[in-house]
PASEBA-1860 file (N, C-alpha, C; in nm, 3 decimals):
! residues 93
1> XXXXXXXX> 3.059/7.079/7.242/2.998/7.201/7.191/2.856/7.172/7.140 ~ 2.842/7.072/7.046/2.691/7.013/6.998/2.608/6.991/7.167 ~ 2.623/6.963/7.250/2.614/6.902/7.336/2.495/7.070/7.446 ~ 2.616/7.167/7.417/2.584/7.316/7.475/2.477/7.332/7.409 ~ 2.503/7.371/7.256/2.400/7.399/7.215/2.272/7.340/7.227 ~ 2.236/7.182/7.191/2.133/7.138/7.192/2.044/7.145/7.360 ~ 2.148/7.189/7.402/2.083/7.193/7.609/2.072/7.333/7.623 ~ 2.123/7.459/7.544/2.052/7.567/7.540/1.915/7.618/7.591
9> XXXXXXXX> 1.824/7.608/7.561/1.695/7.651/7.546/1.633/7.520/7.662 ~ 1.690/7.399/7.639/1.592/7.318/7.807/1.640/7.356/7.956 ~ 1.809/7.394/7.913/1.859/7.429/8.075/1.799/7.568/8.117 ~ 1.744/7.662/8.015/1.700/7.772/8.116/1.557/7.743/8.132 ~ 1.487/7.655/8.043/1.351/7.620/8.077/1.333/7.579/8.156 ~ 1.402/7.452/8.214/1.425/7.400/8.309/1.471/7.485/8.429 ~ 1.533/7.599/8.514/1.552/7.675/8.537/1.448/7.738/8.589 ~ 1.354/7.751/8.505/1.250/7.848/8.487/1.146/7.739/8.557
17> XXXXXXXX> 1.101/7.608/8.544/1.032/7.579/8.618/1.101/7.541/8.777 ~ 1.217/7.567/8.773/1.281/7.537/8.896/1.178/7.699/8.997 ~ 1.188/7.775/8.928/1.139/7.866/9.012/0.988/7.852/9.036 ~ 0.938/7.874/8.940/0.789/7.780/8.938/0.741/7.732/9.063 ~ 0.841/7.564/9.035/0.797/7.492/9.124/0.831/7.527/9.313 ~ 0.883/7.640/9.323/0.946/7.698/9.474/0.830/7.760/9.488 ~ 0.745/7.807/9.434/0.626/7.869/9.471/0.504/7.823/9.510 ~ 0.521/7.656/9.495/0.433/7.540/9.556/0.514/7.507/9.712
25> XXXXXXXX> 0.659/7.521/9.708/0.656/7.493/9.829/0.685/7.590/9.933 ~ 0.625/7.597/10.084/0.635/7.659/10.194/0.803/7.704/10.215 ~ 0.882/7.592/10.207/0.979/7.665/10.236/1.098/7.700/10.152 ~ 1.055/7.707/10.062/1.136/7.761/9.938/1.115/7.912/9.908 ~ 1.197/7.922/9.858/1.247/8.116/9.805/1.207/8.124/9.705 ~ 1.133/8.158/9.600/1.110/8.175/9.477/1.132/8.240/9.410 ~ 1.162/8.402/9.540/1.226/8.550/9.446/1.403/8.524/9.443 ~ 1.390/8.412/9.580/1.605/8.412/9.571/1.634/8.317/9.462
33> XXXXXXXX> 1.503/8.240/9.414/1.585/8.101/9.299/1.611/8.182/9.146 ~ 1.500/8.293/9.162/1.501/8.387/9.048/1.656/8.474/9.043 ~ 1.681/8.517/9.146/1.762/8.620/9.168/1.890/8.541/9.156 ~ 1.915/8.470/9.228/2.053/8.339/9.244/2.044/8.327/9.094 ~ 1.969/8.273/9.030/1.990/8.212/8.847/2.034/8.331/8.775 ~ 2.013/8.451/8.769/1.999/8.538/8.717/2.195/8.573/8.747 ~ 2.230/8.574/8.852/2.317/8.629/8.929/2.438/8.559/8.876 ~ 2.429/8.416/8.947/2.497/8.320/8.952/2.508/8.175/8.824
41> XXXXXXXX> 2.435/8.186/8.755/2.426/8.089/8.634/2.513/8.091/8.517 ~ 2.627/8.148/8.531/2.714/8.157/8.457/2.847/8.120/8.567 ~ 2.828/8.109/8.661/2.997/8.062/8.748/3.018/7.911/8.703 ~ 2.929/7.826/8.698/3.033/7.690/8.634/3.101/7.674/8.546 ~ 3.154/7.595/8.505/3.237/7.538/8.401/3.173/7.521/8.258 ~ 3.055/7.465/8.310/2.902/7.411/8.192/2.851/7.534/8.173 ~ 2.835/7.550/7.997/2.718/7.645/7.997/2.606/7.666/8.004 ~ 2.514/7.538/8.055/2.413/7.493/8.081/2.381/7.465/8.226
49> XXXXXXXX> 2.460/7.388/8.235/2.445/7.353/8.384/2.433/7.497/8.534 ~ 2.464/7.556/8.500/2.475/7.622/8.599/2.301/7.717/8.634 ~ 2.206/7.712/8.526/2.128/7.760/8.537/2.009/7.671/8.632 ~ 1.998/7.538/8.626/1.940/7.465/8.708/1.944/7.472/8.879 ~ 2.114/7.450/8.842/2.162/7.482/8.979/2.132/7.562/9.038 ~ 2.165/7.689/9.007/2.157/7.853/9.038/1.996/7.849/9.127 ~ 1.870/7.822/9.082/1.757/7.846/9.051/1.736/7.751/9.176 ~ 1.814/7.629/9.174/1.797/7.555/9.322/1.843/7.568/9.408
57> XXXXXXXX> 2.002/7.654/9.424/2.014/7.698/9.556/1.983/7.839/9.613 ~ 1.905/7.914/9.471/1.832/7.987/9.557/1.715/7.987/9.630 ~ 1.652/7.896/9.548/1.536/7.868/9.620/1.525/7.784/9.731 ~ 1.630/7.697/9.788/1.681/7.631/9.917/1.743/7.735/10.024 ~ 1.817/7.849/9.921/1.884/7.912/9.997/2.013/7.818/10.059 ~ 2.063/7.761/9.978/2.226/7.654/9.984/2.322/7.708/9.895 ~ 2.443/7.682/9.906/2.551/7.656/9.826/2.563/7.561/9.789 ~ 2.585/7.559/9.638/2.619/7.413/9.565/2.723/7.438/9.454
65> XXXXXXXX> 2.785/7.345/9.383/2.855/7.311/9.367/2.970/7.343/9.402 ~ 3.067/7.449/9.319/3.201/7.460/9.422/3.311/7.361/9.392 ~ 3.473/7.389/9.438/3.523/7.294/9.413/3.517/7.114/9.409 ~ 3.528/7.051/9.380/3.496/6.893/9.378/3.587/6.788/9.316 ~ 3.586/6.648/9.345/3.623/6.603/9.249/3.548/6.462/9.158 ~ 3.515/6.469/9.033/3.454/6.402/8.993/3.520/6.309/8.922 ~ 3.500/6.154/8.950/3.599/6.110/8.869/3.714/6.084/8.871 ~ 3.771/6.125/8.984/3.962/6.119/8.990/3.981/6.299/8.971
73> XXXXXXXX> 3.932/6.374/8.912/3.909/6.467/8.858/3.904/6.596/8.916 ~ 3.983/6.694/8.978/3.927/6.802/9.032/3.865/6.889/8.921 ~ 3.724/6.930/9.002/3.669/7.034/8.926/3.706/7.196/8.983 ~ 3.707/7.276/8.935/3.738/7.433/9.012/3.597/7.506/8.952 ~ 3.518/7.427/8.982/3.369/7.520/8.991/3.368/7.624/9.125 ~ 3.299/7.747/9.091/3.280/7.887/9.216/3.176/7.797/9.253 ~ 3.162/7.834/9.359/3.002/7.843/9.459/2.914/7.912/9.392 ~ 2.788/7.810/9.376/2.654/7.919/9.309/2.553/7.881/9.461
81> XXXXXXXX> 2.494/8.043/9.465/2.390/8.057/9.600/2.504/8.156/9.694 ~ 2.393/8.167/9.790/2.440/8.240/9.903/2.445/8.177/10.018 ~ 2.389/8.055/10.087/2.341/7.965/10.183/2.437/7.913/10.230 ~ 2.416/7.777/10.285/2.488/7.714/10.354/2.534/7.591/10.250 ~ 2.663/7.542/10.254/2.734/7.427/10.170/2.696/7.241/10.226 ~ 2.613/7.315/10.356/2.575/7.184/10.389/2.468/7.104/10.401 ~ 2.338/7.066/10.353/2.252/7.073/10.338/2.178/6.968/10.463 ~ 2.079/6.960/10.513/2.086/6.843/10.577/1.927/6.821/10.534
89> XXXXX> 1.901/6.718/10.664/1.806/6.626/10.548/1.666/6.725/10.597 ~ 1.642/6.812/10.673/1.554/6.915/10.659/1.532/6.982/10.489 ~ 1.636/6.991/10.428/1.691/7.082/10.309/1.615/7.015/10.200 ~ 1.610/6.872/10.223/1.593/6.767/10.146/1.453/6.710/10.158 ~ 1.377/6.757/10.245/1.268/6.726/10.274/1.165/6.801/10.193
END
């Protein structure tokens, strides 16, 4: 809980330059990283985490996170984004 709170106020800042920075690049979305965060930044597990995310697969236009397992660990995170779950190294470029 200490943990939420103190990441409050950097995870949407952070967030916030996620969109920012989509507007330097050619093939990034900048209105979908806005729109995806806005939308989607509350489906994880984390109350923090999901706003970073959100903001990057809209602006990739990917799906990310989603079920997983971390750790030995299944996670039952939703899908944040609208895109594709698979990214390849175009995505990454």
């Amino acid at each position: 809980v200490c943990d939420d709170v103190i990441n409050l106020i950097p995870a949407r800042v952070g967030a916030f330059f996620m969109v920012a920075a989509a507007l330097f690049v050619p093939s990034c979305r900048p209105l979908g990283a806005l729109r995806i965060m806005w939308r989607d930044a509350d489906k994880l597990t984390s109350a923090n985490n999901g706003w970073p995310v959100a903001a990057i697969a809209g602006a990739l236009h990917l799906s990310l996170a989603g079920p997983r397992a971390l750790g030995g660990v299944l996670i039952e995170d939703k899908w944040v984004g609208i895109g594709t779950a698979k990214p390849t190294a175009r995505d990454i470029k």
